[in-house]
ChimeraX commands (.cxc) that place a marker at each C-alpha (Angstrom):
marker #1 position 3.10,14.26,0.01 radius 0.5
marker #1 position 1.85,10.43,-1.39 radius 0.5
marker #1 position -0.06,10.12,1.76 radius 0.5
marker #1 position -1.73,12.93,1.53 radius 0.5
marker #1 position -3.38,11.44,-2.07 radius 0.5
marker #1 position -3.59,8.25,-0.20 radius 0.5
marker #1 position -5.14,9.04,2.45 radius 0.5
marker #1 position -7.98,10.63,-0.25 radius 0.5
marker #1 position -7.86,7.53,-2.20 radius 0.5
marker #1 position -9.06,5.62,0.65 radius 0.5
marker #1 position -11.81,8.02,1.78 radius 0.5
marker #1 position -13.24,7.99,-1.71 radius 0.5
marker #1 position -15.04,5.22,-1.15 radius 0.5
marker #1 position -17.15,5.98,2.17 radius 0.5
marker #1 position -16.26,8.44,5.32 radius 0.5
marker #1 position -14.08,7.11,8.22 radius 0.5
marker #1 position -13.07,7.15,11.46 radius 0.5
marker #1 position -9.17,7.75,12.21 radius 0.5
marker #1 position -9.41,4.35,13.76 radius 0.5
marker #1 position -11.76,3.19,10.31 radius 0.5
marker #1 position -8.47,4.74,8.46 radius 0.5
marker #1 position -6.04,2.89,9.99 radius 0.5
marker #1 position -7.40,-0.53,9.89 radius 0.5
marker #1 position -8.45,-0.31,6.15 radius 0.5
marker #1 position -5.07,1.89,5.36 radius 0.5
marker #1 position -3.24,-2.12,5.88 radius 0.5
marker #1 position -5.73,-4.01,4.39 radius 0.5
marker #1 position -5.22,-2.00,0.91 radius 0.5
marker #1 position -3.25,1.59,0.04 radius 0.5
marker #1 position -0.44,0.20,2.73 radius 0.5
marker #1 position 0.75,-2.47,-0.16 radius 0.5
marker #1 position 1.48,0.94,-2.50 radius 0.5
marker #1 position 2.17,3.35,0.08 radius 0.5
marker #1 position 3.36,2.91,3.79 radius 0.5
marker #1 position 2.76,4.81,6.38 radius 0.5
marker #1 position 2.37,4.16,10.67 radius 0.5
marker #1 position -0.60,5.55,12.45 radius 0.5
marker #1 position 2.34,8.27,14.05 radius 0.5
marker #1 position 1.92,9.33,10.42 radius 0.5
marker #1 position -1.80,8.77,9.44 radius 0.5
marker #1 position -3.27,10.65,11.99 radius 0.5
marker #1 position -1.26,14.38,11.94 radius 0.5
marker #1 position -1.57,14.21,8.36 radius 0.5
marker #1 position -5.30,13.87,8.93 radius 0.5
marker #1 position -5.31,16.55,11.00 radius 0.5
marker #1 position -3.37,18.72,8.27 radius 0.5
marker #1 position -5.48,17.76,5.45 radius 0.5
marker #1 position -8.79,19.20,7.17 radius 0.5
marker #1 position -7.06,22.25,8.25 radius 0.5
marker #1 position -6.09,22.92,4.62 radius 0.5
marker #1 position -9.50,21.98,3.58 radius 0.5
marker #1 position -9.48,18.54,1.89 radius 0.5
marker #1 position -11.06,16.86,4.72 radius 0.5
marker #1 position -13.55,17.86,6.81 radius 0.5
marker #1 position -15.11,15.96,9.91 radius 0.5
marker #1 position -18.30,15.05,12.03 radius 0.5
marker #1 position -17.97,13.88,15.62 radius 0.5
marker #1 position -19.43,10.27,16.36 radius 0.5
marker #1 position -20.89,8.43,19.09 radius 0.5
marker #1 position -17.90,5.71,20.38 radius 0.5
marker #1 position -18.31,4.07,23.15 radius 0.5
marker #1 position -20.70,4.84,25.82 radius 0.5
marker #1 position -20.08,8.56,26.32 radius 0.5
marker #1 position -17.43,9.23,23.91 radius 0.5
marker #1 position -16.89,10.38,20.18 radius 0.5
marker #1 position -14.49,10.53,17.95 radius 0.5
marker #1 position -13.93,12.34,14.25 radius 0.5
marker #1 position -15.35,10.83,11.29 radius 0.5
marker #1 position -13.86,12.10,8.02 radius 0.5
marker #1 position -14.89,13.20,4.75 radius 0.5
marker #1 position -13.21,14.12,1.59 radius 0.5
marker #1 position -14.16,17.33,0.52 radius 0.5
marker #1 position -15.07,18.97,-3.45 radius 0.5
marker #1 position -11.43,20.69,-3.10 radius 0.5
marker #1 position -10.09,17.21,-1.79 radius 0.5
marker #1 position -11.43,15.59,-4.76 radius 0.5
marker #1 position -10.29,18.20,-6.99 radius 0.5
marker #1 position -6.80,18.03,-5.49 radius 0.5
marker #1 position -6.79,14.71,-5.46 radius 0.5
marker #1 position -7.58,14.51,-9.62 radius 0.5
marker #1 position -5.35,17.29,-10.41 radius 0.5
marker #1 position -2.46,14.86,-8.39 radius 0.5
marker #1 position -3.46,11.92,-10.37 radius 0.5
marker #1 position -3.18,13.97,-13.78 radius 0.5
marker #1 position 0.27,15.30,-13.32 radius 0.5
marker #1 position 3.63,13.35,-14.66 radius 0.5
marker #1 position 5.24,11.48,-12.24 radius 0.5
marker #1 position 8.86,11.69,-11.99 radius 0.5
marker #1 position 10.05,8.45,-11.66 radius 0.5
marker #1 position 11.75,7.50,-8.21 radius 0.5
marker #1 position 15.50,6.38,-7.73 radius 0.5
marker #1 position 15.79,3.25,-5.75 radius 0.5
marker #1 position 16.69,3.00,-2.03 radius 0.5
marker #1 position 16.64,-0.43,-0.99 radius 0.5
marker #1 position 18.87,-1.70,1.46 radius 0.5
marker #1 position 18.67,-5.05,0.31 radius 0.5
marker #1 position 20.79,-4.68,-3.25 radius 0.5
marker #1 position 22.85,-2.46,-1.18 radius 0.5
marker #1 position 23.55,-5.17,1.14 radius 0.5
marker #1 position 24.01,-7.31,-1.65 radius 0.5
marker #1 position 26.27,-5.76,-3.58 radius 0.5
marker #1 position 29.04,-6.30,-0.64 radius 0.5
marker #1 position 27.99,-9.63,0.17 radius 0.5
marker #1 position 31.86,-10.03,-0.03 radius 0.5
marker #1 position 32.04,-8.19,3.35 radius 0.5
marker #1 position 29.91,-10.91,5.04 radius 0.5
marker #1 position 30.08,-14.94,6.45 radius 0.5
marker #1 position 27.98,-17.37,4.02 radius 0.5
marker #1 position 25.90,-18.90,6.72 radius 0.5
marker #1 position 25.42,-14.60,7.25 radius 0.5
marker #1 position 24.16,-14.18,3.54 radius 0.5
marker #1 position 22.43,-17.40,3.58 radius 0.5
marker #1 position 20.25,-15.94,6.79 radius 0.5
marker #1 position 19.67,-12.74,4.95 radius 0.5
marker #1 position 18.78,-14.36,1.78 radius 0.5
marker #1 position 15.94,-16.42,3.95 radius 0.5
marker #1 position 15.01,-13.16,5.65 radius 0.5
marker #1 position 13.86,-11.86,2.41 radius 0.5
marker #1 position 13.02,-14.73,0.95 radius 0.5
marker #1 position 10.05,-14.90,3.84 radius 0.5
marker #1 position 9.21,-11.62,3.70 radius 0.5
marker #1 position 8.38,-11.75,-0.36 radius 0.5
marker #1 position 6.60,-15.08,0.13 radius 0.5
marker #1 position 4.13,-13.53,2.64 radius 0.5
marker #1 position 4.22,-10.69,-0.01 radius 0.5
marker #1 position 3.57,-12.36,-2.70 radius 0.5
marker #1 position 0.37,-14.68,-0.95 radius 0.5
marker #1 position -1.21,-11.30,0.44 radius 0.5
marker #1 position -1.47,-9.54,-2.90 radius 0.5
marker #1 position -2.81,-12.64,-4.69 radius 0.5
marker #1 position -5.69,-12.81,-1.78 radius 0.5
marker #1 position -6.24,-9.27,-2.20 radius 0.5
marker #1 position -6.30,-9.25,-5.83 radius 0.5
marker #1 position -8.68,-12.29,-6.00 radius 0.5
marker #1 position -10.90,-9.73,-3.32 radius 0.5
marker #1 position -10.94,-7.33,-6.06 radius 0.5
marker #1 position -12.06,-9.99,-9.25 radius 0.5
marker #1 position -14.80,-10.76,-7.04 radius 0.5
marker #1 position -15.21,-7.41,-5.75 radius 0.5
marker #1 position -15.42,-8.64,-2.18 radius 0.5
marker #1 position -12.71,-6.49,-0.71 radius 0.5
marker #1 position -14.40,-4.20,1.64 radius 0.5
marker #1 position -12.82,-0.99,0.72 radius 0.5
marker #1 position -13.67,-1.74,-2.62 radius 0.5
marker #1 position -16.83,-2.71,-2.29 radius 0.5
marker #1 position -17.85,1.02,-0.18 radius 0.5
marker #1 position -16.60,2.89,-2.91 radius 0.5
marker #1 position -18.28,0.71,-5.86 radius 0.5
marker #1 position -21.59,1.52,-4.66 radius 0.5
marker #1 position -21.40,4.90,-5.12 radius 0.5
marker #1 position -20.33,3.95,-9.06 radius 0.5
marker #1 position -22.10,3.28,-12.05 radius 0.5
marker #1 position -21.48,0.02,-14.10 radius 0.5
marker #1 position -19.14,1.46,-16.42 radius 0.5
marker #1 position -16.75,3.55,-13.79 radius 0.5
marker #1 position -16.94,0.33,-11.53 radius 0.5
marker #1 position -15.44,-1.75,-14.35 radius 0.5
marker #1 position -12.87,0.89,-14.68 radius 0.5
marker #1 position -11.97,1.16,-10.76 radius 0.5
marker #1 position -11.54,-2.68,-10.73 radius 0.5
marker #1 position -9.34,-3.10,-13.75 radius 0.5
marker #1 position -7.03,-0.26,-12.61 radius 0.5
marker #1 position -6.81,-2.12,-9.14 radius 0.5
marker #1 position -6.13,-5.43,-10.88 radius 0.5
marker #1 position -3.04,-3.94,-13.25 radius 0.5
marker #1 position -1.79,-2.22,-9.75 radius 0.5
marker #1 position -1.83,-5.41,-7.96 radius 0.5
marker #1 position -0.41,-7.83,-11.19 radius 0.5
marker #1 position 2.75,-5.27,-11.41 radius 0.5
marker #1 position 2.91,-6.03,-7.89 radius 0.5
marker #1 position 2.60,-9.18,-7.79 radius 0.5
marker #1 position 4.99,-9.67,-10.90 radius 0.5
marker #1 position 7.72,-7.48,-8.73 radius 0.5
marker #1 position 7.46,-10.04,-5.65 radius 0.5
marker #1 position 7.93,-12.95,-7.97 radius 0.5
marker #1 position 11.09,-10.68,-9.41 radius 0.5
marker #1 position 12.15,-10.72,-5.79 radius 0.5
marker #1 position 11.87,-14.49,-5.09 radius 0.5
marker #1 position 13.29,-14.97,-8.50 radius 0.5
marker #1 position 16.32,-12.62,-7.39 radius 0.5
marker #1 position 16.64,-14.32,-3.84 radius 0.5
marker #1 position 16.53,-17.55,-5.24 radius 0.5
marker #1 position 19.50,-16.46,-7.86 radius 0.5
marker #1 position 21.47,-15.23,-4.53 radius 0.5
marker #1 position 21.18,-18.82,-2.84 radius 0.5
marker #1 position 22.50,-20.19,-6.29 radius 0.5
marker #1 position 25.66,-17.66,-6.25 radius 0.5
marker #1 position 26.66,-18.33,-2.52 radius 0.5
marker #1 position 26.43,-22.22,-2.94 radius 0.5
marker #1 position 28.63,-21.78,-6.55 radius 0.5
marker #1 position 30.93,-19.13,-5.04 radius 0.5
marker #1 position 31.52,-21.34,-1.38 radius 0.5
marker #1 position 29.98,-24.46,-1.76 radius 0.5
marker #1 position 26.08,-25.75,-0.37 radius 0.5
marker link #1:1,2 radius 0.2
marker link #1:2,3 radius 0.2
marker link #1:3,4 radius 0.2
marker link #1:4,5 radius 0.2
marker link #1:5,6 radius 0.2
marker link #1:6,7 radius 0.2
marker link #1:7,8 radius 0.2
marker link #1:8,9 radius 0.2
marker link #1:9,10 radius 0.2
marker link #1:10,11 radius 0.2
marker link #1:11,12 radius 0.2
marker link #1:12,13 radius 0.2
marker link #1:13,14 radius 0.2
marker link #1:14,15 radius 0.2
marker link #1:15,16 radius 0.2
marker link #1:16,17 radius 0.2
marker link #1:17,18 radius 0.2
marker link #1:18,19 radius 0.2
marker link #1:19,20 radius 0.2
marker link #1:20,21 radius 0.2
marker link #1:21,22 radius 0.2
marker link #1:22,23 radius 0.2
marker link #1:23,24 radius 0.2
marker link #1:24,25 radius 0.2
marker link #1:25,26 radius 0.2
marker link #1:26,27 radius 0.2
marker link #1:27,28 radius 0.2
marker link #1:28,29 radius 0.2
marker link #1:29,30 radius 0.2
marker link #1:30,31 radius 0.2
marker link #1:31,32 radius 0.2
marker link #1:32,33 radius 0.2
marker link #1:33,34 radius 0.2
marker link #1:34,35 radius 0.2
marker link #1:35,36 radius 0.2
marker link #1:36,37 radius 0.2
marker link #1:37,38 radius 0.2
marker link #1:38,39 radius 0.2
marker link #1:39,40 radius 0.2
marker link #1:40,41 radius 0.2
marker link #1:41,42 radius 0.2
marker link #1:42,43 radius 0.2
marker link #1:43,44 radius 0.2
marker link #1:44,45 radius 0.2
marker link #1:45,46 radius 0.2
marker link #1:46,47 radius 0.2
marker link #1:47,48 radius 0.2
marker link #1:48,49 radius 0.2
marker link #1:49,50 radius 0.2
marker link #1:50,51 radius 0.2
marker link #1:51,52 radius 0.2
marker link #1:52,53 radius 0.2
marker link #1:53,54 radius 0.2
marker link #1:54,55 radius 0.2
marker link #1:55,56 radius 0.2
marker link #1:56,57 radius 0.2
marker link #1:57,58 radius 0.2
marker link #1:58,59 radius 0.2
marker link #1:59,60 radius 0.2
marker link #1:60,61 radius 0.2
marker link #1:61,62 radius 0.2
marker link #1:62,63 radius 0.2
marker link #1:63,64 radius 0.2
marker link #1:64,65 radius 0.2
marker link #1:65,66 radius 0.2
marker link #1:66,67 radius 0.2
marker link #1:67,68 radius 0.2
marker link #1:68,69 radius 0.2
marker link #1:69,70 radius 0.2
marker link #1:70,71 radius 0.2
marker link #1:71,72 radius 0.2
marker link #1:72,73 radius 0.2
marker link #1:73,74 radius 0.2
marker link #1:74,75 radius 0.2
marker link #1:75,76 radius 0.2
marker link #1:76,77 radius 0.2
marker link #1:77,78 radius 0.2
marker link #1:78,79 radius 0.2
marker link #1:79,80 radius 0.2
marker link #1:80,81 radius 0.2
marker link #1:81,82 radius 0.2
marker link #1:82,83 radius 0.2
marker link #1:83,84 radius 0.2
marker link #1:84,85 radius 0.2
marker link #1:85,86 radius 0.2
marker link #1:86,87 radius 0.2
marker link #1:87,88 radius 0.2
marker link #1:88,89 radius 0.2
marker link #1:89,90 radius 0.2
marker link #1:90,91 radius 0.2
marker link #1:91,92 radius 0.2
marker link #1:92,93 radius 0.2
marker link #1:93,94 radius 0.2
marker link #1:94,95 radius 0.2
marker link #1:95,96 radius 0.2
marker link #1:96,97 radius 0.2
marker link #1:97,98 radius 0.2
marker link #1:98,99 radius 0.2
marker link #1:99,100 radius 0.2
marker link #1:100,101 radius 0.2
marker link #1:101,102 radius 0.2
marker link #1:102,103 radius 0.2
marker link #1:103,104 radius 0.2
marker link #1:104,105 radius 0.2
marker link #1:105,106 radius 0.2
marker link #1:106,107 radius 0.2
marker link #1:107,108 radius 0.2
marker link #1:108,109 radius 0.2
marker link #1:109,110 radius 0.2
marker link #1:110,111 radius 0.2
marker link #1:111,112 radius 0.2
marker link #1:112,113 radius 0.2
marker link #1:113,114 radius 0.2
marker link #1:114,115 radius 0.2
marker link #1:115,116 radius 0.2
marker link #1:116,117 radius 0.2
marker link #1:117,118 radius 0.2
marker link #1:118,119 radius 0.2
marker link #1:119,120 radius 0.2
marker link #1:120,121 radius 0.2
marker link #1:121,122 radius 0.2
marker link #1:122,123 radius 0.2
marker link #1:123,124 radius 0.2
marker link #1:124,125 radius 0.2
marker link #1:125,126 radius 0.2
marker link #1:126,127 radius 0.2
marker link #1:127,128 radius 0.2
marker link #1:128,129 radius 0.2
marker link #1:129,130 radius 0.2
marker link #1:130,131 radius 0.2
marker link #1:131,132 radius 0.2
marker link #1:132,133 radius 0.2
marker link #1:133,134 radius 0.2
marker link #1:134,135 radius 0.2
marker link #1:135,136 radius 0.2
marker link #1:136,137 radius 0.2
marker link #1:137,138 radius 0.2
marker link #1:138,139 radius 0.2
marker link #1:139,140 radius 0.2
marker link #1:140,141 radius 0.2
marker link #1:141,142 radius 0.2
marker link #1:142,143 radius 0.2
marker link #1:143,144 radius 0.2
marker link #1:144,145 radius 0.2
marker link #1:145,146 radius 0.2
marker link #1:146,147 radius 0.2
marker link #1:147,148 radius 0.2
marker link #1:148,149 radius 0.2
marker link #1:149,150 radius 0.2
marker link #1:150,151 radius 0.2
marker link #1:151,152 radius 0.2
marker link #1:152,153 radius 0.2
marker link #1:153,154 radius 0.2
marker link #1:154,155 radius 0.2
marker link #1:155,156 radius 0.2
marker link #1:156,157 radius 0.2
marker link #1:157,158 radius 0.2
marker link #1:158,159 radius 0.2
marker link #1:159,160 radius 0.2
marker link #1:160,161 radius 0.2
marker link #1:161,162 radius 0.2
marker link #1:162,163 radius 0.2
marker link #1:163,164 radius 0.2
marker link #1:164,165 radius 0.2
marker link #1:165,166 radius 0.2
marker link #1:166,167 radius 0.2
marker link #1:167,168 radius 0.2
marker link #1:168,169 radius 0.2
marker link #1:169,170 radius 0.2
marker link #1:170,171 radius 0.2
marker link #1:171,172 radius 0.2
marker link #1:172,173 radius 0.2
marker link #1:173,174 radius 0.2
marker link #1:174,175 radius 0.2
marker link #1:175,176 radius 0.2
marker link #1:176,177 radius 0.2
marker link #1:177,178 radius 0.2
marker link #1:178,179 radius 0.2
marker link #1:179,180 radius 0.2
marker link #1:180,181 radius 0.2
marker link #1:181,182 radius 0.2
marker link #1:182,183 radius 0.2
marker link #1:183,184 radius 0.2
marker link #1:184,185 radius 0.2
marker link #1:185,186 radius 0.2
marker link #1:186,187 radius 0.2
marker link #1:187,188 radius 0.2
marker link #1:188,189 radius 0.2
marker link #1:189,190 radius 0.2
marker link #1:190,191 radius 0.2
marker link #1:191,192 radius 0.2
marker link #1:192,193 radius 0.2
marker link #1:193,194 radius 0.2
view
C-alpha cells in the first residue's frame, strides 16, 4: 500500500506523465520506497479508478497521447490521513545478515566476494544520497523544486528540512552498512587469516 502514498507524494509537486513518473520515481521516492515500472503503472491505473488520481490525455509524439496525472482533493486527503496514522514499525528482511549469520557455511575468498558486493553497492549508496541531499540544501532537485513553487516561504522551509532529516537517517544507515561490511572483512581476515 506504500506506493500508493508514494506515488501521491511525488505528484504533489506538479502533474505527470506515467513516463514523467517513472523517471522522477528513481531520481527521489525510489531511495525510500522501491518499486519497477511493472508496478508503477497498474497501481496508477488503480489509484484513478478509486479516485485519487485523475488524468488528461497529452499530445506525445506526432499523433499520439498519453495520460497525464493529477492528484485529486480525496488523493490529498488520503494521502494526509496516511501520513497522520502510527506506523507500525517493520521487522527486518534482509538477506544480507541472513547470509551473514552462516558465513560458517561458506569459502573465505566466497565471503570476501560478498562482503565487496555490498561493500559497492553501499558506496554508490551512500554518494547518491549525499548528491541528492546537497540537491535539496540548494533546492535544485527538480522534483523538489515543482512542488516548492506551489509553497509559501514558511511550508517550503518545512518540506526541505523534512527531506534533509529523511536523507541524513539515510545516509547515517549506509555509513552503518560500510561500517558493518568493513567489520565483516576484519572478522574473516582474524578468523582465517588476510
Amino acid at each position: 500500500m506504500s506506493l500508493r502514498y508514494a506515488l501521491i507524494a511525488l505528484l504533489t509537486g506538479r502533474p505527470m506523465t506515467g513516463y514523467d513518473i517513472s523517471k522522477s520515481f528513481s531520481r527521489s521516492v525510489a531511495h525510500v520506497w522501491h518499486a519497477p515500472d511493472s508496478q508503477i503503472y497498474p497501481e496508477l491505473n488503480r489509484m484513478e479508478r478509486d479516485g485519487l488520481l485523475t488524468s488528461v490525455e497529452v499530445p506525445w509524439g506526432k499523433k499520439g497521447t498519453k495520460k497525464e496525472y493529477h492528484v485529486t482533493d480525496a488523493g490529498l486527503a488520503d494521502f494526509r490521513e496516511w501520513m497522520e496514522s502510527p506506523l507500525a514499525p517493520q521487522r527486518q528482511r534482509d538477506p544480507a545478515y541472513l547470509k551473514a549469520a552462516y558465513f560458517d557455511f561458506a569459502d573465505p575468498e566466497s565471503v570476501r566476494e560478498q562482503l565487496r558486493q555490498q561493500q559497492a553497492y553501499w558506496e554508490e549508496q551512500l554518494s547518491m544520497l549525499e548528491s541528492t541531499r546537497a540537491a535539496l540544501v540548494d533546492r535544485t532537485h527538480p522534483t523538489l523544486a515543482a512542488r516548492l513553487s506551489k509553497l509559501t516561504v514558511r511550508e517550503a522551509e518545512f518540506a526541505v528540512r523534512y527531506k534533509m532529516y529523511a536523507y541524513d537517517g539515510l545516509i547515517a544507515r549506509a555509513r552503518t552498512e560500510l561500517n558493518w561490511v568493513a567489520d565483516g572483512f576484519a572478522l574473516v581476515d582474524e578468523l582465517y587469516g588476510s
